[in-house]
DSSP file (Angstrom, degrees, kcal/mol; ACC not computed):
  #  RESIDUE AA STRUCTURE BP1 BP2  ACC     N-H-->O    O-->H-N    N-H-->O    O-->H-N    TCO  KAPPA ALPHA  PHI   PSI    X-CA   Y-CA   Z-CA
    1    1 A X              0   0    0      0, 0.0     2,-0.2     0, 0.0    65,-0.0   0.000 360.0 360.0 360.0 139.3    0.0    0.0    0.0
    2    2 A X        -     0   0    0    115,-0.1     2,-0.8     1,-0.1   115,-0.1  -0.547 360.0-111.6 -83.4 144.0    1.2    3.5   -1.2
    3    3 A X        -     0   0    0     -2,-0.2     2,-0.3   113,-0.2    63,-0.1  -0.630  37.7-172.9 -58.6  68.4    1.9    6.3    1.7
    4    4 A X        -     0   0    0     -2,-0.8     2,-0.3    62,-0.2    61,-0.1  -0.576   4.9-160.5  -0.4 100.1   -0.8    9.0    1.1
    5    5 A X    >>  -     0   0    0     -2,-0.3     3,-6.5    61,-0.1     4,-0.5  -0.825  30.8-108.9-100.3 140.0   -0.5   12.2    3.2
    6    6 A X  H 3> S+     0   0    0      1,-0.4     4,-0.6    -2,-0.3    -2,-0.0   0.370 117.3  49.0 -13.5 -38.0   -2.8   14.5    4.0
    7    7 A X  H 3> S+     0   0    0      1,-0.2     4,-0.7     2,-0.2    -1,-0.4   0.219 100.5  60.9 -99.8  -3.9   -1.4   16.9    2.0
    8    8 A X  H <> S+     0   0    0     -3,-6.5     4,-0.7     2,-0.2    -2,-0.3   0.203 106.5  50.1-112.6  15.8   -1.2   14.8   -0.8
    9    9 A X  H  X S+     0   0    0     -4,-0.5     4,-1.3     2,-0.1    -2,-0.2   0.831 108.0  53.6-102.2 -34.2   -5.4   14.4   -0.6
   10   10 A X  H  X S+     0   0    0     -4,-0.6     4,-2.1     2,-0.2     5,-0.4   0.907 110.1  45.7 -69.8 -57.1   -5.8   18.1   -0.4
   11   11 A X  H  X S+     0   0    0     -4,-0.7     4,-2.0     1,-0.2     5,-0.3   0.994 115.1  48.8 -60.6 -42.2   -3.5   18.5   -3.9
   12   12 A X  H  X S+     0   0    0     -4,-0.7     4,-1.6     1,-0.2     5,-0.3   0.916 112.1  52.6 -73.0 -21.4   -5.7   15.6   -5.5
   13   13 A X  H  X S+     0   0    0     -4,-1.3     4,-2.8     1,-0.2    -1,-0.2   0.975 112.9  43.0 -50.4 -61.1   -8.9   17.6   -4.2
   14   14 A X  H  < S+     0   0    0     -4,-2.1    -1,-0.2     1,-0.2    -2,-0.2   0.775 107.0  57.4 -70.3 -11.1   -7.8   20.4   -5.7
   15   15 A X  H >X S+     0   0    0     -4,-2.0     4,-4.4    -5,-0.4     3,-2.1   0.900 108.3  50.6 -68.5 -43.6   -6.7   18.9   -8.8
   16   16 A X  H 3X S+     0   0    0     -4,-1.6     4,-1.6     1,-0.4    -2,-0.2   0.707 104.1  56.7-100.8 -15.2  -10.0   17.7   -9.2
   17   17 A X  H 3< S+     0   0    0     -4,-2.8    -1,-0.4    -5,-0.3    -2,-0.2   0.149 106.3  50.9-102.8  37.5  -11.7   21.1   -8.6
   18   18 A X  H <> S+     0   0    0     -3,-2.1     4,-0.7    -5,-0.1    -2,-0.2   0.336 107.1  52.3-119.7 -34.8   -9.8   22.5  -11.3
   19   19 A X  H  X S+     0   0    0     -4,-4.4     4,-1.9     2,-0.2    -2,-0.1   0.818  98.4  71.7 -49.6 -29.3  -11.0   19.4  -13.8
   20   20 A X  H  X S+     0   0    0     -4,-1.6     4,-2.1     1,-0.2     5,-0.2   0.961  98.2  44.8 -13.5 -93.3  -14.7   20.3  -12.7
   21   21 A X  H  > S+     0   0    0      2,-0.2     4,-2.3     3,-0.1     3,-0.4   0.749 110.6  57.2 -35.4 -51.8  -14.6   23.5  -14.7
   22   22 A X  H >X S+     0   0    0     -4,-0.7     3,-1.5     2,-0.2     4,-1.4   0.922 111.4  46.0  -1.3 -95.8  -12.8   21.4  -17.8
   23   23 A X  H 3X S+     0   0    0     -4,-1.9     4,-2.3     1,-0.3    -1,-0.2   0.557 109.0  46.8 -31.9 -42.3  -15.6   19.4  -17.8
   24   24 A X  H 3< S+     0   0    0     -4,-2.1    -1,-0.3    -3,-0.4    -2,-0.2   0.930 108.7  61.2 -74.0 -34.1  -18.5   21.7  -17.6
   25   25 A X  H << S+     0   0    0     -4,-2.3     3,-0.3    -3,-1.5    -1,-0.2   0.854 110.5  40.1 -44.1 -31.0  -16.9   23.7  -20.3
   26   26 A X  H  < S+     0   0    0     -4,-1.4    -1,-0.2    -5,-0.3    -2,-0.2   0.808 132.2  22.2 -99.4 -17.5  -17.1   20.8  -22.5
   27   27 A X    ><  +     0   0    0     -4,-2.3     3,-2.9    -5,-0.3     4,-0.2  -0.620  64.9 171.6-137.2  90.3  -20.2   19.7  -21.6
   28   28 A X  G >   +     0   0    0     -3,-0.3     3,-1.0     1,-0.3    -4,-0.1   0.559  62.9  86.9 -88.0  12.6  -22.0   22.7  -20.2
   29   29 A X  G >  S+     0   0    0      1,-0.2     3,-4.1     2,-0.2     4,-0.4   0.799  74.9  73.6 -21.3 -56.9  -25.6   20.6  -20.1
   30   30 A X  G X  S+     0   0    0     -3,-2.9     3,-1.1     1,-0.4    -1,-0.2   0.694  84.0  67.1 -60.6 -25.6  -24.5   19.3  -16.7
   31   31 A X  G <  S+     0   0    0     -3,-1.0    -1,-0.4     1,-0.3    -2,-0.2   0.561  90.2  64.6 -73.9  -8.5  -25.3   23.0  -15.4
   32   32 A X  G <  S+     0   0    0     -3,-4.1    -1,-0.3     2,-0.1    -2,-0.2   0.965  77.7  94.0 -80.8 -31.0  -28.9   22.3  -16.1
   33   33 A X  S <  S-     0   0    0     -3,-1.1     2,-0.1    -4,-0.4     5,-0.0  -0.096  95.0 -96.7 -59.2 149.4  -29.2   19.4  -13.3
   34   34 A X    >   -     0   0    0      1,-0.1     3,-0.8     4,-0.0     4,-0.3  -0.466  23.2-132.2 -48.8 130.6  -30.5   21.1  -10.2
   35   35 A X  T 3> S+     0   0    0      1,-0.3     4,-2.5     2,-0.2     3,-0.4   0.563 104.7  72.8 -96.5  28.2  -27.9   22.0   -7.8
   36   36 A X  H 3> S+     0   0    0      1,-0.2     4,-2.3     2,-0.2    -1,-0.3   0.969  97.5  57.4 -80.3 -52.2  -29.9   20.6   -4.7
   37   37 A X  H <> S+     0   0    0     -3,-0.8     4,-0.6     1,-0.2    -1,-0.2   0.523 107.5  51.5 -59.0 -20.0  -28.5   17.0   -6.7
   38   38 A X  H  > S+     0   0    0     -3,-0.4     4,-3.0    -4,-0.3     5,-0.4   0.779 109.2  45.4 -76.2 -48.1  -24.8   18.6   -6.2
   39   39 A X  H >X S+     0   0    0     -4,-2.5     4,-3.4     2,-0.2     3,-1.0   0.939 120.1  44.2 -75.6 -63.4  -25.0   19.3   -2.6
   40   40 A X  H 3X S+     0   0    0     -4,-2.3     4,-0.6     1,-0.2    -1,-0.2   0.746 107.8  45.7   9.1 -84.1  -26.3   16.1   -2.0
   41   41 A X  H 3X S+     0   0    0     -4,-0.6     4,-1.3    -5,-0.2    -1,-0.2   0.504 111.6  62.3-101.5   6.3  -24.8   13.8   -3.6
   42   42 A X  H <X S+     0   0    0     -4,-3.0     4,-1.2    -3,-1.0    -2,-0.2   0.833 106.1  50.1 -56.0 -56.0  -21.4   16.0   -2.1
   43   43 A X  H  < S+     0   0    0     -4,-3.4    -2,-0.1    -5,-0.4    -3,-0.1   0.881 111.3  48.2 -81.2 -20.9  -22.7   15.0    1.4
   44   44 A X  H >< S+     0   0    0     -4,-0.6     3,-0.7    -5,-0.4     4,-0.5   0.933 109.6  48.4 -33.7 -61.5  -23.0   11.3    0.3
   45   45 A X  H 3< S+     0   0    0     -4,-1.3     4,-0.4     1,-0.2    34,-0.2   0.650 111.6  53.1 -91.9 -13.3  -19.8   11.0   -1.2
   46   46 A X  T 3< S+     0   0    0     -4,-1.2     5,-0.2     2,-0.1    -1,-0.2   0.304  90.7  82.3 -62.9   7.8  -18.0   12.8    2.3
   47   47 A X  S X> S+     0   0    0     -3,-0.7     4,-2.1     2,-0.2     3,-0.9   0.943  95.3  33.3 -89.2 -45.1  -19.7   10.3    4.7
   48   48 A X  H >> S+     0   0    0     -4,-0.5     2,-4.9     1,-0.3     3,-2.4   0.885 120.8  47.5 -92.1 -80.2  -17.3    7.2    4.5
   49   49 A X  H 34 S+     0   0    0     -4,-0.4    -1,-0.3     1,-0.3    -2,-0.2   0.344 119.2  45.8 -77.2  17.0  -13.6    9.4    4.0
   50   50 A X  H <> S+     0   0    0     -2,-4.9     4,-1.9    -3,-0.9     3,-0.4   0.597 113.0  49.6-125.8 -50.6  -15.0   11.7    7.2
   51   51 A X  H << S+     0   0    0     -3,-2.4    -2,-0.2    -4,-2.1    -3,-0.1   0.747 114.0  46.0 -88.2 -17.5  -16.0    8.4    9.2
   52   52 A X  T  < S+     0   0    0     -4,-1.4    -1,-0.3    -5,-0.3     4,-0.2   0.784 111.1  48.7 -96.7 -10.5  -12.6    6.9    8.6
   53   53 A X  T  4 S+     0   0    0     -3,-0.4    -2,-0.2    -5,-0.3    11,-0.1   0.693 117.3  42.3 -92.5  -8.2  -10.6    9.8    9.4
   54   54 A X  S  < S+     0   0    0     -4,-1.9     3,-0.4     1,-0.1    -3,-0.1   0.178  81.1 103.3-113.3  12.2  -12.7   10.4   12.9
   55   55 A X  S    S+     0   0    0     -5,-0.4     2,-0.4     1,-0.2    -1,-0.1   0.968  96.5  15.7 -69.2 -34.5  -12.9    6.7   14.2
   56   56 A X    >   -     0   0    0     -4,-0.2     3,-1.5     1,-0.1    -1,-0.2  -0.624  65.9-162.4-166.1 105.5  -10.2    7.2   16.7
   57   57 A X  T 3  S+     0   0    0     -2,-0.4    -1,-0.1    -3,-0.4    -2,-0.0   0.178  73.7  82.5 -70.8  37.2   -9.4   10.3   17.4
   58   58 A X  T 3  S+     0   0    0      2,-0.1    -1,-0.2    -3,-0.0     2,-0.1   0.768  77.7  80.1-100.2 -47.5   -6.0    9.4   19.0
   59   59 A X  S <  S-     0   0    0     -3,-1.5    -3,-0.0     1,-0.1     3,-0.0  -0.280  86.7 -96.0 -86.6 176.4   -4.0    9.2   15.9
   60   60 A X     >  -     0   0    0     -2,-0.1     4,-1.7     1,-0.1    -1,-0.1  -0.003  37.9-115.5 -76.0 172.9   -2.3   11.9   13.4
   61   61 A X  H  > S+     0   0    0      2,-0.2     4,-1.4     3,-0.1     5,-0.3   0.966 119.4  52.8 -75.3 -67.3   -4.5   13.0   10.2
   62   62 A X  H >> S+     0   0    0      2,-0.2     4,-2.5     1,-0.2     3,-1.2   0.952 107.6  58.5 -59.5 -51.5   -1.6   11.3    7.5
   63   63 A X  H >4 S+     0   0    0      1,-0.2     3,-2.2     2,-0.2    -2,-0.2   0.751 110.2  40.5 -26.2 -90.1   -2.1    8.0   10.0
   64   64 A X  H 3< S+     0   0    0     -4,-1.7    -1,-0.2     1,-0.3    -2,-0.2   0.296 115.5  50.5 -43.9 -12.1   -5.9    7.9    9.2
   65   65 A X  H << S+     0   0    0     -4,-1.4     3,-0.4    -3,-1.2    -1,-0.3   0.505  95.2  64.2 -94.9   6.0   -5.5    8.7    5.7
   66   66 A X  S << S+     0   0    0     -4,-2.5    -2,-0.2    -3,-2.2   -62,-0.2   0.535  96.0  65.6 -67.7 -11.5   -3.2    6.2    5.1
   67   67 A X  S    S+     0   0    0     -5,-0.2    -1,-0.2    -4,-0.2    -2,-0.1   0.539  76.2 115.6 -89.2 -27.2   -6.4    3.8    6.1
   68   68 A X        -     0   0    0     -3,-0.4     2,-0.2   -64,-0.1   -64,-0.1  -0.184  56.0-152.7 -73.4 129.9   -8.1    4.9    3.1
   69   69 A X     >  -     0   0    0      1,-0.1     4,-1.4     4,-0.0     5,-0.4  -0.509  42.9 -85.3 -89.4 174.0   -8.8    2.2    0.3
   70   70 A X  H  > S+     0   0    0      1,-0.2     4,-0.8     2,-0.2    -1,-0.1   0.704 127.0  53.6 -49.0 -37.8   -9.2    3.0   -3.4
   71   71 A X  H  > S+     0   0    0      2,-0.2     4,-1.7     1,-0.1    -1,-0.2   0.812 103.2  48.3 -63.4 -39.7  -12.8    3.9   -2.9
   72   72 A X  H  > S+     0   0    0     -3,-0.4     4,-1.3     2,-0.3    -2,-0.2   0.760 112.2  55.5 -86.7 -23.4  -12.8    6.4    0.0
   73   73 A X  H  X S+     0   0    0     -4,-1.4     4,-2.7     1,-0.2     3,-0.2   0.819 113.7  39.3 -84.1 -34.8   -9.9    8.4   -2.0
   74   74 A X  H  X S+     0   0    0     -4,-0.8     4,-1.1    -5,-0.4    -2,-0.3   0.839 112.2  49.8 -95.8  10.1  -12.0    8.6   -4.9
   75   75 A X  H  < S+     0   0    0     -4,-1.7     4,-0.4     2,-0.2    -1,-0.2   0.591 111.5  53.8 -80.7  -7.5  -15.3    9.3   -3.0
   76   76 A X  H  X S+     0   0    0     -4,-1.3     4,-1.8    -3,-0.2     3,-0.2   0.846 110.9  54.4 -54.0 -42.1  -12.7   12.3   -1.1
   77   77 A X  H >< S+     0   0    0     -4,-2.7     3,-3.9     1,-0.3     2,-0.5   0.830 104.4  49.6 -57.4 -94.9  -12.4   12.9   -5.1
   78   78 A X  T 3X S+     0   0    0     -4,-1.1     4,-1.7     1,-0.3    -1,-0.3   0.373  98.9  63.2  -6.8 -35.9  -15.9   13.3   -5.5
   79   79 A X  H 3> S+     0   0    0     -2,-0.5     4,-0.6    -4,-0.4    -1,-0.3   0.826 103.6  48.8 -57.4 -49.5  -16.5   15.7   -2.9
   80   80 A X  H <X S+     0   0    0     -3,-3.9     4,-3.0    -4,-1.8     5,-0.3   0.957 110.7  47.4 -68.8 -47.2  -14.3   18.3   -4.5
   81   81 A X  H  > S+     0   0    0     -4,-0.5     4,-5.3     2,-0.2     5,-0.3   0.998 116.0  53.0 -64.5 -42.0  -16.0   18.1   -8.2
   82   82 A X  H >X S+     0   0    0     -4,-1.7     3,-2.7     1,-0.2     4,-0.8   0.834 113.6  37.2 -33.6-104.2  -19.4   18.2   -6.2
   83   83 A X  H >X S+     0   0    0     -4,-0.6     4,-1.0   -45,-0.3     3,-0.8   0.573 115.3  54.9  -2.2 -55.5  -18.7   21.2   -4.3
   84   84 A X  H 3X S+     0   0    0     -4,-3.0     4,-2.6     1,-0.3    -1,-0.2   0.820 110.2  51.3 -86.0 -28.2  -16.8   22.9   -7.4
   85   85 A X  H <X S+     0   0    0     -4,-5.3     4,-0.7    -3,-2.7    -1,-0.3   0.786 102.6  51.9 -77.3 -11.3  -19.9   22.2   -9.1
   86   86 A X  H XX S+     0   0    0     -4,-0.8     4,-1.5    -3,-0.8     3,-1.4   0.976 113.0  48.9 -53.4 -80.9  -22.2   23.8   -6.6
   87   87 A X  H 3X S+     0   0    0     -4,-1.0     4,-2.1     1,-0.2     7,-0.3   0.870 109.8  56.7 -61.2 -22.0  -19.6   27.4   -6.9
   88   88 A X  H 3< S+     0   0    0     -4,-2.6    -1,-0.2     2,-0.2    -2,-0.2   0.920 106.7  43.0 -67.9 -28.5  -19.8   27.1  -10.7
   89   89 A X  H << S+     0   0    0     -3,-1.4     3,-0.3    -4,-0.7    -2,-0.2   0.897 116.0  53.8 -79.1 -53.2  -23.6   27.3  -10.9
   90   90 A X  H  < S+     0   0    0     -4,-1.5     2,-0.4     1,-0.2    -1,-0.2   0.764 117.2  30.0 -30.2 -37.6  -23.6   29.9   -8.4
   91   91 A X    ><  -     0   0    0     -4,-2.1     3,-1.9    -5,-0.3    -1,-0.2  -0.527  60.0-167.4-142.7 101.3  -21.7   31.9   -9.8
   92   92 A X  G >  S+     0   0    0     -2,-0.4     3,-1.6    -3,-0.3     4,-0.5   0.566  86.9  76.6 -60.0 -11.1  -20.9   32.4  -14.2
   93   93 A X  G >  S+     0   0    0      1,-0.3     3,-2.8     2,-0.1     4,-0.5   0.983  83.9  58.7 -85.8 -23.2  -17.8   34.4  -13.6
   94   94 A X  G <  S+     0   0    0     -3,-1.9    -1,-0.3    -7,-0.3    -2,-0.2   0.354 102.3  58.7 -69.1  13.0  -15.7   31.1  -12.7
   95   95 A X  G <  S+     0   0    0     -3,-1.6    -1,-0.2    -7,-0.1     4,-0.2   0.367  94.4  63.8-114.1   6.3  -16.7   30.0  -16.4
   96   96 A X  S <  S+     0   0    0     -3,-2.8    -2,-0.2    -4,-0.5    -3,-0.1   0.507  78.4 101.1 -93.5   3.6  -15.0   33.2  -18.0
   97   97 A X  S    S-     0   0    0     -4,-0.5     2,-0.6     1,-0.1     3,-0.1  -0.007  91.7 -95.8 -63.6-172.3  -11.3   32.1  -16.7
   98   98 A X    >   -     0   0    0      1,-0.1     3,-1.7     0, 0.0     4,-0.5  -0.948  21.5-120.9 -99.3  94.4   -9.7   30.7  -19.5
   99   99 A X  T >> S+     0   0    0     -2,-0.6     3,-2.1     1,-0.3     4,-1.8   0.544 112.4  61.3 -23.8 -58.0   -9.7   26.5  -20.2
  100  100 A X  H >> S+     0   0    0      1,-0.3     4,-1.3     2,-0.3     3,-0.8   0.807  96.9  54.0 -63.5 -56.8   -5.9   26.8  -20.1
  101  101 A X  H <> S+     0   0    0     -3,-1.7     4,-1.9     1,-0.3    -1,-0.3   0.792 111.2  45.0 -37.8 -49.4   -5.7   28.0  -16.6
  102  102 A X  H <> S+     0   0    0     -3,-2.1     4,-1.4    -4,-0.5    -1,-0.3   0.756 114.4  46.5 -99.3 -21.0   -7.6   25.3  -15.3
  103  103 A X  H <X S+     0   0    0     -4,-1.8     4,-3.0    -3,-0.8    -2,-0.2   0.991 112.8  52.6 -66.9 -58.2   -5.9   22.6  -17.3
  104  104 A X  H  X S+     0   0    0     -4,-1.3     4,-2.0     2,-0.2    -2,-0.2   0.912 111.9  42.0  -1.0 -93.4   -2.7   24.1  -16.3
  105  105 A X  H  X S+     0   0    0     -4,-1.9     4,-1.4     1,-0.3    -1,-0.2   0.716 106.8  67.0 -53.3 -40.8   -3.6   24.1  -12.4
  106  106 A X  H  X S+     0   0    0     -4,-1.4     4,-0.6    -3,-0.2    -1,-0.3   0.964 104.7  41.7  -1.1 -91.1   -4.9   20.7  -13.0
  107  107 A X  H >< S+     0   0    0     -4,-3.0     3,-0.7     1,-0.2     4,-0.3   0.868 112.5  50.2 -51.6 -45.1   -1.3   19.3  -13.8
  108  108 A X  H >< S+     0   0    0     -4,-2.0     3,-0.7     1,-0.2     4,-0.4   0.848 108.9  46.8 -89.7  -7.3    0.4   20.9  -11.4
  109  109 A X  H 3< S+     0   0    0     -4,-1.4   -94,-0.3     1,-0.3     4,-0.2   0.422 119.2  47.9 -71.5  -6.0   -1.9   20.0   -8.2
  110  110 A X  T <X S+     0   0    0     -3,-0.7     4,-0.8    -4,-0.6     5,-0.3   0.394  88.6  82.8-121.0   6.3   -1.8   16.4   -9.5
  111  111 A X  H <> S+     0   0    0     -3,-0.7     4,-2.2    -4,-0.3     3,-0.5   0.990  93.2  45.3 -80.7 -64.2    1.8   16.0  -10.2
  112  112 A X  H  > S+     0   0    0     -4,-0.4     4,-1.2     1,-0.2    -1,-0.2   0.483 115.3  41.4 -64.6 -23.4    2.9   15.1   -6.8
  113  113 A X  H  > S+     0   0    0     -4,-0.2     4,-2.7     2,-0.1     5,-0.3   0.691 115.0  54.9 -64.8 -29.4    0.0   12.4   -5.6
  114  114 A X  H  X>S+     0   0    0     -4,-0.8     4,-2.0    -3,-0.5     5,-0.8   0.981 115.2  39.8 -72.4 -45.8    0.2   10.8   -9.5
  115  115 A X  I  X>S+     0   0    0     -4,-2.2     5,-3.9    -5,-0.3     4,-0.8   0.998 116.9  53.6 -63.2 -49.4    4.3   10.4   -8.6
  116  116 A X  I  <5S+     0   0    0     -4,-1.2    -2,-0.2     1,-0.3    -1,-0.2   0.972 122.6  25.4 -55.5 -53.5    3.4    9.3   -4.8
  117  117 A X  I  <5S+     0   0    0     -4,-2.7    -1,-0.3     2,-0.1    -2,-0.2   0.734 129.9  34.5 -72.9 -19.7    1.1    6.6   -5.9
  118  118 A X  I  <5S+     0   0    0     -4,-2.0    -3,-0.2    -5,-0.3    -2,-0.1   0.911 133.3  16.8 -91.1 -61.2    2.2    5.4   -9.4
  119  119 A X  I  <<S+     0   0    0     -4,-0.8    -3,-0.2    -5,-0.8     2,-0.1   0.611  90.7 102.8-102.8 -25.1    5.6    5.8   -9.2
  120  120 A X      <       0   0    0     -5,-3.9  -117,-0.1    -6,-0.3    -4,-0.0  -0.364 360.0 360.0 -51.7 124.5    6.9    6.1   -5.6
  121  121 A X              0   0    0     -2,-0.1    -1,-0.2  -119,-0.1    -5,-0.0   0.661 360.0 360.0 -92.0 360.0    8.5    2.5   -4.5
């Protein structure tokens, strides 16, 4: 099992609230769904990575996210594009940035989990 830190869940969070925007750009449909169906299904997908980092509060945060299977990191994932789709429907100005930015910011918030997990021995 690869080491995961804390800090390396927060870069793949943000990584994946900068793909959000990507996506809606390219399929900008998805703004029609209601966003009561964002926040939602955002508090779904926080319930299991929330209930393994608070089962015993005795140990350090990267300790309890090292616990995390392949599932709980990507329902962590899932929590950020929720959210980030929640501020995009609130608010049109985050869809005037430029694609590049957010591909850009994309790469570099994800370079250091993609090395920790892929490539790290």
């Amino acid at each position: 099992m690869r080491r995961i830190s804390f800090f390396d869940m927060i870069l793949v969070a943000l990584a994946n609230m900068c793909f959000t925007p990507i996506i809606v750009k390219l399929f900008p449909q998805i703004l029609n769904v209601n966003i009561w169906w964002f926040v939602v299904l955002g508090i779904l997908c926080v319930i299991l990575p929330f209930c393994v980092l608070r089962m015993k509060n005795d140990e350090k945060v990267n300790q309890q996210v090292e616990k995390f299977s392949f599932f709980e990191i990507q329902f962590a994932k899932l929590v950020g594009i929720f959210f980030t789709l929640v501020l995009v429907k609130l608010s049109s100005q985050l869809m005037k940035v430029d694609l590049r930015w957010f591909i850009v910011l994309c790469i570099l918030f994800a370079i250091k989990p993609f090395y920790v997990f892929w490539i790290k021995k």
